[in-house]
Wavefront OBJ file of the C-alpha trace (Angstrom):
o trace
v 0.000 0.000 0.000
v 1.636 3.942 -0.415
v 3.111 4.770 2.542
v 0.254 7.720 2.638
v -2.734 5.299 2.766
v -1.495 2.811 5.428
v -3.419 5.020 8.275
v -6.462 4.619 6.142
v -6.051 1.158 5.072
v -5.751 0.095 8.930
v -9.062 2.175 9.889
v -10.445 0.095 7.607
v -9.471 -2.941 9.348
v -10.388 -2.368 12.694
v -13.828 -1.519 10.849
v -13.625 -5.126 9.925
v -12.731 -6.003 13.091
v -16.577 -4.655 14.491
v -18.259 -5.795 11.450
v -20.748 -8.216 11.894
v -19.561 -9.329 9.005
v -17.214 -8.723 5.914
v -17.086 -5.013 4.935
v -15.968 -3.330 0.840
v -13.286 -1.083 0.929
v -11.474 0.713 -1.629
v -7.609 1.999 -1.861
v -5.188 1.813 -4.196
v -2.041 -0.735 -4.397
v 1.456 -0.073 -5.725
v 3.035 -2.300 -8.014
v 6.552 -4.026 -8.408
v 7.175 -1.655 -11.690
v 6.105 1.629 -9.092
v 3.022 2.043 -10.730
v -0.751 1.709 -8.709
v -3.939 0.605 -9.253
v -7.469 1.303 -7.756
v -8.393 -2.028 -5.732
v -11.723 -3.206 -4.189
v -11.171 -5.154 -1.009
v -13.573 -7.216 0.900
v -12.222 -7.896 4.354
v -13.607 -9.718 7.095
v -11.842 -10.246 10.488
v -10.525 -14.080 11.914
v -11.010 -14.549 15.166
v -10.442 -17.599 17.677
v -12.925 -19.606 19.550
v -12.903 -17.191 22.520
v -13.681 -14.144 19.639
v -10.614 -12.575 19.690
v -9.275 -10.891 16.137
v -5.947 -12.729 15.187
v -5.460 -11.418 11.794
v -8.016 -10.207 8.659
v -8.927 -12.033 5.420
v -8.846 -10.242 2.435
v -10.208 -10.596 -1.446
v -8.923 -8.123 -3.888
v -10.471 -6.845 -7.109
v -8.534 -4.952 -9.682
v -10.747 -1.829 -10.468
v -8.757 0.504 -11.808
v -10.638 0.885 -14.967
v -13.516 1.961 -12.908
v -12.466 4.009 -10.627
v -10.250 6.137 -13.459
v -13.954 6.541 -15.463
v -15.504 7.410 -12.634
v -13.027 10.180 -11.408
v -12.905 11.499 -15.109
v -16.426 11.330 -15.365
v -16.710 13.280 -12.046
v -14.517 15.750 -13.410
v -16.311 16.087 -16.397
v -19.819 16.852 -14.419
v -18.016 19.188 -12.411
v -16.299 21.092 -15.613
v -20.110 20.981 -16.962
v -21.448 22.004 -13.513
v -19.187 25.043 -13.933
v -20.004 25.611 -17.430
v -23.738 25.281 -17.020
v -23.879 27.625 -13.591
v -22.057 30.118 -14.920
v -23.687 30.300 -18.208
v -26.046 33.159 -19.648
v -28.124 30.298 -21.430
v -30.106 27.979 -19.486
v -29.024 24.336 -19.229
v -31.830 21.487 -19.232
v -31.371 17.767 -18.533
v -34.503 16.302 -19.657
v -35.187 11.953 -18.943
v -37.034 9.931 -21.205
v -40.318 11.074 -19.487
v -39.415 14.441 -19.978
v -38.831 15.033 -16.237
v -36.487 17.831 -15.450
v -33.822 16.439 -13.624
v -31.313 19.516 -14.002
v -31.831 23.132 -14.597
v -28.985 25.384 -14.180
v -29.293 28.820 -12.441
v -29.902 30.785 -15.369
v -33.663 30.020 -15.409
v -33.785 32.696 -12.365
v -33.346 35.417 -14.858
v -34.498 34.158 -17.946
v -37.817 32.601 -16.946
v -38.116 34.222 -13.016
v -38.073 30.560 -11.417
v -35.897 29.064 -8.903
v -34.255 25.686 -10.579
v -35.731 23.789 -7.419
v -39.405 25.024 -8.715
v -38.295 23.130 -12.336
v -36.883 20.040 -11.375
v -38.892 17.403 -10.866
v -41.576 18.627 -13.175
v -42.587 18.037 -16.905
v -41.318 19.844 -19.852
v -43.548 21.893 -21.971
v -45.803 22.897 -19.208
v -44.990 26.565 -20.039
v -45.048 26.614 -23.757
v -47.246 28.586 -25.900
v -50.081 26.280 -27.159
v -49.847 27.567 -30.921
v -45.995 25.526 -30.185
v -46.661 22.909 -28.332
v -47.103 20.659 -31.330
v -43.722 21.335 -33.003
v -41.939 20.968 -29.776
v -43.858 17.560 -28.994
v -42.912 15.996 -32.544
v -39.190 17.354 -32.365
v -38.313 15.884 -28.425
v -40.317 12.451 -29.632
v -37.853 12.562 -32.827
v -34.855 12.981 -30.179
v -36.097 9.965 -27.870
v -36.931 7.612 -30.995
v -34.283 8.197 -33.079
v -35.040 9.737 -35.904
v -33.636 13.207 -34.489
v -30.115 13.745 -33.373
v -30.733 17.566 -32.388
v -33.016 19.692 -33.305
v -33.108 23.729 -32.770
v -36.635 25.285 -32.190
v -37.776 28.571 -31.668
v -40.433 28.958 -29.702
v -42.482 31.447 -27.188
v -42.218 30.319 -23.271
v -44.376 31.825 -20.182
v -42.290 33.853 -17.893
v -43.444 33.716 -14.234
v -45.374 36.873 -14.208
v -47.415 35.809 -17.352
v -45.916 37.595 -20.147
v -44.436 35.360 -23.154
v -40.974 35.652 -23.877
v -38.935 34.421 -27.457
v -36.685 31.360 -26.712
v -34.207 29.357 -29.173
v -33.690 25.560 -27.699
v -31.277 23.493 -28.941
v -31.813 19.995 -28.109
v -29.477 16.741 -28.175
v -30.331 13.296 -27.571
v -28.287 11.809 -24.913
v -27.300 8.264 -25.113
v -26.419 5.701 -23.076
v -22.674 4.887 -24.462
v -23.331 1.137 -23.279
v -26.876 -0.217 -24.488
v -26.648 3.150 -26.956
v -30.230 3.541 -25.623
v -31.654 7.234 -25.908
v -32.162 7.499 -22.045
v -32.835 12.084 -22.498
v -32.671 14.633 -23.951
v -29.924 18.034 -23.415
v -31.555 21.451 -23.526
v -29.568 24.609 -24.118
v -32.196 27.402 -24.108
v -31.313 31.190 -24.769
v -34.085 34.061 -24.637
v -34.586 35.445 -28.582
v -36.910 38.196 -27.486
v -34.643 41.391 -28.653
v -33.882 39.306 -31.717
v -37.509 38.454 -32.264
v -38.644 42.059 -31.792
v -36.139 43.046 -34.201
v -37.206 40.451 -36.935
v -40.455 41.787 -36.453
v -39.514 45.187 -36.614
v -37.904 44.853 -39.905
v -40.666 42.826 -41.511
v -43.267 45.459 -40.555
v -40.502 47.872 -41.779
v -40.467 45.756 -45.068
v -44.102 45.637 -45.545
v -44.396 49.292 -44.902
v -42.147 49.787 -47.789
v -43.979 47.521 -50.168
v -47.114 49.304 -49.403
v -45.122 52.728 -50.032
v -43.786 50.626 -53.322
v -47.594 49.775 -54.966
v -49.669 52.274 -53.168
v -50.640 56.046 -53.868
v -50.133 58.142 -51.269
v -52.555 60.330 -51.748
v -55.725 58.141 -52.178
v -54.166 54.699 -50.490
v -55.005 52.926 -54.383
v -52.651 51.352 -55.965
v -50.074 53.427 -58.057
v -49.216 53.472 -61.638
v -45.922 50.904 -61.095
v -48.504 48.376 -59.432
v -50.861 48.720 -62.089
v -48.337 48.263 -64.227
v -48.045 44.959 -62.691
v -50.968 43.758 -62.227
v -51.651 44.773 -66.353
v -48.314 42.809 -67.664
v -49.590 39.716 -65.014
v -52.963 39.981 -67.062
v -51.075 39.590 -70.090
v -49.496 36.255 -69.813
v -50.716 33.373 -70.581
v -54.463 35.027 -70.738
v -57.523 32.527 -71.166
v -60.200 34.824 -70.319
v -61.576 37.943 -70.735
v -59.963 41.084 -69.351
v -61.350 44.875 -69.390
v -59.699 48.289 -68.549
v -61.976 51.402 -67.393
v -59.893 54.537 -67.785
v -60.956 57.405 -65.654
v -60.400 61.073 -65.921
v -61.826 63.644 -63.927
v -63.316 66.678 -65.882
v -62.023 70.336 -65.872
v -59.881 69.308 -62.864
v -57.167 72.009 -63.787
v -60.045 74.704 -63.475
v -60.646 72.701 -59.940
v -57.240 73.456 -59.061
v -57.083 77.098 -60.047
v -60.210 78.379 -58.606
v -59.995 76.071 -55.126
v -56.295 75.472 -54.327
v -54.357 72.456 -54.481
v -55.346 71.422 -51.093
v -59.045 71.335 -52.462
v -57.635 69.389 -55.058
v -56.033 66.758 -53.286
v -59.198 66.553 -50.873
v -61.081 66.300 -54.221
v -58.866 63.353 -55.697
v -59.271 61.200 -52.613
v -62.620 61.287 -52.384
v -62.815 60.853 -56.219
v -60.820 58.156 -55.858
v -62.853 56.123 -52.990
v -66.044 56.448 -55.015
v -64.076 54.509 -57.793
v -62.936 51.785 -55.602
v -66.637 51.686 -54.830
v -67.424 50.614 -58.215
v -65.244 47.864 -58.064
v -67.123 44.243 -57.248
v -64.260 41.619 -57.184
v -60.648 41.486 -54.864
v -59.211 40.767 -57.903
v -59.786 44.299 -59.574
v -57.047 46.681 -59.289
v -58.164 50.346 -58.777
v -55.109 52.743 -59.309
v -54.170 56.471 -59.973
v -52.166 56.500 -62.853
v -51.061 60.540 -61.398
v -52.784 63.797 -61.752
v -56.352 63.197 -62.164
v -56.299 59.987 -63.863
v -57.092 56.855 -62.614
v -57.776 52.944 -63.867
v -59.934 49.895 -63.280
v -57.838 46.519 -64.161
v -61.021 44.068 -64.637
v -59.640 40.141 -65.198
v -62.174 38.136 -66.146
v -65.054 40.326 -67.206
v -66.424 41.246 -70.463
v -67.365 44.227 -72.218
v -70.805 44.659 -70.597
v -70.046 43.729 -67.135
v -67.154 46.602 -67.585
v -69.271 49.025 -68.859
v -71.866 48.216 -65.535
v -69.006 49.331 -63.250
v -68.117 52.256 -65.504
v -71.297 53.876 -65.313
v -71.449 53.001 -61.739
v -68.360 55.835 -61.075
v -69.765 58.338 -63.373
v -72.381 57.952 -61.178
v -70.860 57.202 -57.819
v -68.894 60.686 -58.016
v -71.607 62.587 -59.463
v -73.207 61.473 -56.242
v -70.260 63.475 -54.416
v -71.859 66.374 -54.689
v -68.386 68.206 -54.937
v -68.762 71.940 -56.076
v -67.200 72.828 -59.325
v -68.089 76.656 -60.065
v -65.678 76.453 -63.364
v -67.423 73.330 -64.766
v -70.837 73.038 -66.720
v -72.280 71.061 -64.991
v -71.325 73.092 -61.832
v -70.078 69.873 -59.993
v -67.372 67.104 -59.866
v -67.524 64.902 -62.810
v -65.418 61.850 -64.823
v -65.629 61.120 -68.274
v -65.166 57.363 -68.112
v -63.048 54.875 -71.084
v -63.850 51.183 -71.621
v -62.094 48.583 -73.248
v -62.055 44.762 -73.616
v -60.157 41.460 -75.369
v -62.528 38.439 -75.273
v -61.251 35.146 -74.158
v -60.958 33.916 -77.792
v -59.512 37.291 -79.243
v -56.498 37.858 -79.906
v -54.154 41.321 -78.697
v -52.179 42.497 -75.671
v -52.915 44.603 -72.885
v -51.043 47.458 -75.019
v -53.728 47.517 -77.422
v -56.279 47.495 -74.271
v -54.878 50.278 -72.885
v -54.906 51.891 -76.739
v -58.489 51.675 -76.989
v -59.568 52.124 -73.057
v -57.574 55.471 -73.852
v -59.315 56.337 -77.278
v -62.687 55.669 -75.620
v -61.780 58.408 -73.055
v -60.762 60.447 -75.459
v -64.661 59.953 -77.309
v -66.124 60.418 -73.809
v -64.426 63.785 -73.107
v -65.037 65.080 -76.963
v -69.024 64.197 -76.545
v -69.238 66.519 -73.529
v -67.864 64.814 -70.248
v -69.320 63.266 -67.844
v -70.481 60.288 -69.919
v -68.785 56.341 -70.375
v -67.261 55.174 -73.511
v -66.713 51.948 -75.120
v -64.717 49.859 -77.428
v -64.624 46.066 -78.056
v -61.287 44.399 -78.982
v -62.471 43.374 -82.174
l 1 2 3 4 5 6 7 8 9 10 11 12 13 14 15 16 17 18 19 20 21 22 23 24 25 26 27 28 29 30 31 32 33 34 35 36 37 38 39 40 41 42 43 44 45 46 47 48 49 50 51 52 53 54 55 56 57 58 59 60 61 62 63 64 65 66 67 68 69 70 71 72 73 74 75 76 77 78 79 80 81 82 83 84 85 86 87 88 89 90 91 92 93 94 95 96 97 98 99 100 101 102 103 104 105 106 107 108 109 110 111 112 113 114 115 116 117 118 119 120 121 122 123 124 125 126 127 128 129 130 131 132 133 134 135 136 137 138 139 140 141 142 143 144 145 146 147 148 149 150 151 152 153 154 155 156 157 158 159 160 161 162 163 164 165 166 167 168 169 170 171 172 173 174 175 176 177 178 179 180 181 182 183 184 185 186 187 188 189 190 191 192 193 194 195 196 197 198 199 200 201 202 203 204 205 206 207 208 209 210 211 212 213 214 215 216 217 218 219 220 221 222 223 224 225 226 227 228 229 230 231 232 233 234 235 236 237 238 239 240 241 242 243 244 245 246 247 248 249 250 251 252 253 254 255 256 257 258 259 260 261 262 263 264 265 266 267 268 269 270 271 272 273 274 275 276 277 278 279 280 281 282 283 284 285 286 287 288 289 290 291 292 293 294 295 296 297 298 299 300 301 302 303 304 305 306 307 308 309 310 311 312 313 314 315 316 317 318 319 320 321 322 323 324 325 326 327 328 329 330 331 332 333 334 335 336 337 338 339 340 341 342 343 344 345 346 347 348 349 350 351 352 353 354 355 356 357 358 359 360 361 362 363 364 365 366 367 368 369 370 371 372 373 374 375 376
């Protein structure tokens, strides 16, 4: 035995020697070469027939292979204890039931709970129901096998109620003997700045899309998104399409006898009772600039585009806006229509040819009137 363990290794003895019986001890023993190894002893005391110890028997085990893992495996839970308490993240240890069964101290500032109010209870009991789902099929992936990790983004009830943004990364952990999946390792971090950020810069994005395709002034679509929508109509067309050009009447004289900002107040109203008009979410109502606007009708005829014509000659008549400098001392639009048939041949340059020389007729037979012209 080292010379530093024979104290110990003679405790152990007189142990044996008030044993009822034989007792496991473990020490190490040095060999001929100077070398030791980790032994497992099993000693029981001898004694004669009036009880008295004269001398110890003794089985040893050679265990140094165990006793080496088991040190280096304690060191490695206490380089992970150290890693894991003194992390930012939260670390998880999750069994095959899903049990917590380690939470490091992080959770007191990321999710307001003490670890010793987390272990011992089920995962997922705090998850956002709309994730529930994805996190259910992603840990059952882990456990069965078909998952080796998995990162999931997710929303997680803080103790006071509110939800917070959290990014989990999960590992199965397996048994390195049977190689059965016995849990599952958690390493959670709170995504909330980084979510409202995303978010941020998506609304930021859509903003500018709308700012992209939409008229400021009367919130319809502008001449680039008509543009659009008329070169989508274009391709590969199997039905019928129609364009209603619209052009409000003497609106210069508007201008110069009420102001611009009469005019503007004009246009937007102008341009709601056109969107009025309009019977199907696939329409596009636009202002082309100035005073001129458009009607993008897919799939309807010359008739049913003359209908919704004559409905905003109508619908701004109906304004009522004053218009001292016009004849017909009000706000009024001269109105264009133009169709292609399903079976007829042409573009949607030659639609917006004739929707344009029909509003040219309607203006040059007095205003405030609708024109027509068929494809063919």
């Amino acid at each position: 035995m080292p010379a530093e363990q024979h104290a110990r290794v003679m405790a152990q003895l007189r142990e044996a020697e008030r044993a009822p019986g034989p007792i496991d001890v473990e020490n190490e023993v040095v060999l001929p070469n100077g070398s030791r190894r980790w032994f497992l002893w099993t000693n029981r005391a001898i004694r004669d027939e009036h009880g008295a110890v004269e001398g110890y028997h003794s089985v040893g085990r050679d265990i140094h292979r165990r006793v080496i893992a088991e040190l280096r495996l304690k060191e490695s839970e206490a380089k992970f204890r150290l890693l894991a308490e003194n992390s930012n993240d939260v670390i998880m240890h999750l069994d095959r039931d899903l049990v917590r069964r380690y939470v490091s101290p992080a959770c007191r500032e990321m999710f307001g709970y003490e670890p010793s109010e987390l272990v011992g209870g089920k995962s997922g009991g705090y998850a956002h129901a709309d994730d529930v789902g994805a996190m259910s099929e992603v840990r059952d992936g882990l456990l069965e096998g078909r998952l080796d990790q998995q990162t999931v983004v997710s929303r997680r009830r803080y103790k006071d109620g509110r939800w917070i943004w959290i990014e989990t990364k999960y590992r199965a952990l397996v048994d390195p003997v049977t190689g059965i999946r016995n849990g599952i390792l958690a390493t959670i971090r709170d995504v909330s700045e980084r979510k409202k950020v995303e978010h941020e810069l998506a609304e930021a994005h859509r903003r500018l899309e709308v700012l992209a395709s939409e008229d400021a002034l009367t919130g319809l679509a502008n001449r680039r998104h008509f543009d659009e929508r008329l070169a989508e109509a274009d391709v590969g067309r199997t039905d019928s399409v129609s364009l209603v050009m619209v052009d409000v009447d003497h609106f210069k004289l508007f201008n110069d006898k009420y102001g611009h900002p009469a005019g503007d107040r004009c246009l937007k109203q102008v341009g709601q009772a056109i969107k009025a008009a309009s019977l199907f979410p696939t329409d596009t109502v636009a202002r082309l600039g100035g005073e001129e606007f458009a009607l993008l009708l897919p799939k309807t005829g010359l008739s049913g585009a003359v209908a919704v014509a004559e409905r905003v000659r109508r619908n701004v008549e109906l304004l009522g806006i004053a218009h001292a400098a016009s004849p017909t001392a009000g706000v009024t639009v001269s109105v264009g229509v133009a169709a292609l048939s399903a079976s007829e041949e042409g573009s949607v340059a030659d639609l917006v040819t004739k929707a344009d020389t029909a509003l040219y007729e309607a203006k040059s037979l007095g205003r405030n009137r609708v024109a027509s012209r068929s494809g063919s």
